[in-house]
N, C-alpha and C positions, 0 to 999 in steps of 0.2 A: 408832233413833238419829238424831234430828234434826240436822242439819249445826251451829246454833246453840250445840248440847250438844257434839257434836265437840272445837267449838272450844273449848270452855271445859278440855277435860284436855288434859294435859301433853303434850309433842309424843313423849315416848318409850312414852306410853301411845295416842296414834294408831298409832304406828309397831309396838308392839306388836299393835293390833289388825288393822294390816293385813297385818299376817304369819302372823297365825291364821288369816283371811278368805282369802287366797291361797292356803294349805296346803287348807280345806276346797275350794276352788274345784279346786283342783286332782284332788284325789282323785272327786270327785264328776261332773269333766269325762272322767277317765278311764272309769270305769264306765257312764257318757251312752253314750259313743262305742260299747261292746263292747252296752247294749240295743239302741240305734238299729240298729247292726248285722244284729243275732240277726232284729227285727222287720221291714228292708229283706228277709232271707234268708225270711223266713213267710209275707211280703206279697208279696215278686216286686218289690218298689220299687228302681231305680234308686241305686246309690251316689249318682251324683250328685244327685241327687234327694232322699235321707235327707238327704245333707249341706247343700245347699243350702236345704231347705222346714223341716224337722225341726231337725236339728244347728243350723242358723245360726239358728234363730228363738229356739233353748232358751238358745243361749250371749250372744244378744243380752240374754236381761234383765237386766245391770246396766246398762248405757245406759238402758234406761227406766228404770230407779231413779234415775239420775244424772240424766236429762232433765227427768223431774218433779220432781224437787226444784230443780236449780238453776234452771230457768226460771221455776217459781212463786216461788223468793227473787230472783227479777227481776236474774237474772247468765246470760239468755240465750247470750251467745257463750261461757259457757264451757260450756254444753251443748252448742254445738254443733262446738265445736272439740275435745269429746270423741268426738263419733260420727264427724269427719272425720278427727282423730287415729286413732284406734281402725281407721276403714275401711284407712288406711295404714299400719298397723303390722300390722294383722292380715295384708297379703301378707306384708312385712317378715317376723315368726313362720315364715310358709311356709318363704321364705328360709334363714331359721337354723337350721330343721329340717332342711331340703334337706341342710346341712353337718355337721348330727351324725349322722344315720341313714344308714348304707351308705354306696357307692360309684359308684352310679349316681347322672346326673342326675335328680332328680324329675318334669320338666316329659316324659324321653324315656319314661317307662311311663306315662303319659297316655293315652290312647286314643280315648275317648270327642266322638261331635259334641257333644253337651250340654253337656258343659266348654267346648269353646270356643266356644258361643253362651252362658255364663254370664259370664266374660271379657268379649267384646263387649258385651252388653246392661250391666254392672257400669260400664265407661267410659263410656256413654252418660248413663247416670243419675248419674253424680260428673260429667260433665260439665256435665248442665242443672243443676244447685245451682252450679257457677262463672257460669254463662250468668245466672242469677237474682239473684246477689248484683252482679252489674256493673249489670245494670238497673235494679237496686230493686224494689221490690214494692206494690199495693195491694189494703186490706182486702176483704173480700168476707166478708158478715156475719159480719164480726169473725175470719175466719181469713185470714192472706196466700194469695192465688191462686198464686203460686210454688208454696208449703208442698201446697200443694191438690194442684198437678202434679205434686210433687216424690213424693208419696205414692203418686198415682194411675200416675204413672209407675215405681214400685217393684213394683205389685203388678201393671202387666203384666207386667213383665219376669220376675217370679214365673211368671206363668200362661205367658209365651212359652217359658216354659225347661221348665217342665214338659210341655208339649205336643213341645216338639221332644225332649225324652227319650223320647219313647213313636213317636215319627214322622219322626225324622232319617232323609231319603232318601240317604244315603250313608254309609259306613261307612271306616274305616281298614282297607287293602288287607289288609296282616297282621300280627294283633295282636299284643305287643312280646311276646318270650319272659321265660317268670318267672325273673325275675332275682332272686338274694339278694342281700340287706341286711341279712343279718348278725342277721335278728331274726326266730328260728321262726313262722310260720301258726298262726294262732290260727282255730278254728271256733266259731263263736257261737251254733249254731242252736238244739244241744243239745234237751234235752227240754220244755224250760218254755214253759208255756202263753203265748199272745200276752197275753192280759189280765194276766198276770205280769208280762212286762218291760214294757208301757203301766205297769202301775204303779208299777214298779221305775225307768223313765225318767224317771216322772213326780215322785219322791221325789228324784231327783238335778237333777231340773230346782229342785224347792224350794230343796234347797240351793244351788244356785248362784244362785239370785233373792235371798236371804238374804244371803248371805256377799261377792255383788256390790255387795248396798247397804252392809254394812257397808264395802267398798271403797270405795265409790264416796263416801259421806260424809267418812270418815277421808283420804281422797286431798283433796276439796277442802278440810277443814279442814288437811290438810299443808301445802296452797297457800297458805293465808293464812297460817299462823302462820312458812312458810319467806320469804316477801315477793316468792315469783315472781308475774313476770304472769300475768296470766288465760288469755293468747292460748296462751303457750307451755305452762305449768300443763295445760290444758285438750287440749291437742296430745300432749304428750309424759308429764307422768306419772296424770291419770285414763286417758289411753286406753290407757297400759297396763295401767294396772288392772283397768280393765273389758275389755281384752283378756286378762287368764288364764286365763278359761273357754275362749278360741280356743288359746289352747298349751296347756294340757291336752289337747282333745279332739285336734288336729292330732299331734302328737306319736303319742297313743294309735290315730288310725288311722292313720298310719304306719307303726307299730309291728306292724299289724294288715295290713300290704300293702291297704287300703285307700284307695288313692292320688286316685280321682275325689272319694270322701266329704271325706277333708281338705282337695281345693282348694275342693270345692263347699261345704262349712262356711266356707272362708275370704267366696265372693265371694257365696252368701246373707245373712252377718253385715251384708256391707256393703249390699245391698239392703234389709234393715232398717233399715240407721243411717241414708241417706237419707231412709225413710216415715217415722222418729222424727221428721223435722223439723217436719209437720205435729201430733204430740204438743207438742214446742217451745212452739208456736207459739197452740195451744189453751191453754197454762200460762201464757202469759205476757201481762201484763194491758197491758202499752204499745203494742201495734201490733202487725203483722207483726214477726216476730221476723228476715227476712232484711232488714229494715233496717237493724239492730242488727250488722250484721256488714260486713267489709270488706278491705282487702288481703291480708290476713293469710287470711281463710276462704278468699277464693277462689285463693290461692297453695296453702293448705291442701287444698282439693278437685282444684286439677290436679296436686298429686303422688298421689294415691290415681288418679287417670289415668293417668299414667307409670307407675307401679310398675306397676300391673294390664294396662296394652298391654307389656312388657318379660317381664312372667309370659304372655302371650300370646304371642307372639314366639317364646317358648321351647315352649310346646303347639304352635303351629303345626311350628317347624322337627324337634321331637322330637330332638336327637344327645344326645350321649353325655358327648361329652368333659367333663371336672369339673376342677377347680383347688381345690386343698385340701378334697379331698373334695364339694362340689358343683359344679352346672352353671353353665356362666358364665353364665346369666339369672339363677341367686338372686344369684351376685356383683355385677352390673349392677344390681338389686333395694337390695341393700346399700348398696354407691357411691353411687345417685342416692338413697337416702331419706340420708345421710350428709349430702350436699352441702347439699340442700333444707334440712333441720334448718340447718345453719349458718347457709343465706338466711332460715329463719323466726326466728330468732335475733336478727337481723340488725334482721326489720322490725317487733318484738315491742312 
């Protein structure tokens, strides 16, 4: 469904498609989560780890759908105000989930050092994409040196997080007691062969590359045909689109007391949607594509800093106490992405 064809039907038959697209993204996100699972439990692989390398790489493909396309129709910043969108809504999700599932804080059954070196290293890299768009950028055969780092700097932080999963020299004194949340243990390992759920992962990965594009299309031709701007468009309703595959699978490992997997799905996603910059940027035939961007992205990229050091804050301190059912960091999470919106709003 090319975006050009989008736009030519009626806006209730967009809207009807992105409602199919969402329901498949959904059911499909659920079922990811429960193989990833089964295959972390056969492998010996890290939740955080599933969630972060695996889970956040599979739920990232409507962003690249969304990326390639819009930056090859030469509407760069709303590609990339979708992956900076998306990086920030996806804590945000965390957030929301925090307050429907149980009564515990989310951030206080955390445990894991790997989580909060994925945290860290996630603000590091939404920081250098605010650091690059103040400076501006030049070409470097024909790719922006930014976009270069910006990638390069993704896929350490990939490699640093997985090595300190395997070799964090310290541990949490004493691990949090299993707390319920209201939502039975579920065991995943079951009998089925590894080559079974790889394939059966791999079939829900399909679907959600599918059903992302069809979002992801239908979203921006909703953009045009509703007369929002690109900046906010691009921020607030593709990235959530392309974030469903993130509330599906979030929710489902939550649901799963899965609690490292769903933050580290959250802040792999966003390690992706930085490296997509340098896809951007490859699609787009005017320059460096972070020239093309401006107050607005990089306001955009240090809220996905703030949300993600505040969800930090709350892993480090680990307490308890909740306010309408979650922890006062998903409410703090809530508040500040609240505000921001009105500032992006504001400078749109």
């Amino acid at each position: 469904m090319p975006l050009s064809a989008a736009q030519d039907y009626p806006l209730w038959i967009n809207s009807l498609i992105f409602l199919v697209a969402a329901v498949f993204i959904w059911f499909a996100g659920t079922r990811l989560v429960r193989y990833l699972d089964a295959i972390a439990v056969k492998t010996g692989l890290g939740q955080a780890f599933v969630g972060m390398l695996l889970l956040g790489s599979i739920t990232s493909l409507p962003e690249i759908a969304n990326v390639m396309t819009s930056s090859s129709m030469g509407n760069p910043s709303l590609a990339i105000n979708n992956l900076l969108g998306s990086a920030s809504i996806n804590v945000l999700l965390l957030a929301i989930a925090d307050s429907f599932i149980g009564r515990d804080a989310l951030t206080s059954l955390v445990a894991q050092p790997a989580t909060l070196m994925q945290a860290t290293l996630s603000m590091i890299v939404m920081a250098l994409v605010a650091t690059a768009i103040t400076s501006g950028d030049t070409s470097v055969l024909g790719i922006g040196a930014w976009s270069i780092a910006a990638f390069a700097s993704s896929i350490g932080a990939f490699w640093l997080c997985a090595q300190y999963e395997r070799t964090a020299p310290w541990a949490v004194k004493e691990e949090p007691q299993s707390k319920e949340r209201g939502i039975p243990s579920v065991e995943n390992a079951g009998p089925q062969s590894l080559r079974l759920l790889i394939a059966r992962a791999a079939v829900a990965g399909v679907v959600i590359f599918i059903a992302g594009y069809c979002l992801s299309q239908t979203g921006d031709a909703l953009a045009v045909q509703t007369g929002l701007g690109a900046g906010l468009v691009g921020f607030v309703l593709i990235g959530v689109s392309t974030s469903l595959p993130e509330l599906s699978t979030i929710v489902a490992a939550l649901r799963m007391r899965k609690y490292e997997m769903a933050i580290g799905e959250v802040l792999g996603t966003n390690f992706v949607n930085v490296s997509l910059i340098l896809l951007a940027d490859a699609m787009f035939t005017g320059g460096p594509v972070i020239n093309e961007l401006g107050r607005f992205e990089i306001a955009s990229a240090l809220l996905g800093v703030v949300l993600t050091g505040v969800l930090l804050i709350g892993l480090l301190e680990r307490r308890n106490p909740t306010f309408l059912r979650m922890g006062y960091d998903s409410l703090a999470i809530m508040l500040a992405f609240s505000g921001c919106l009105v500032m992006l709003y504001a400078m749109r």
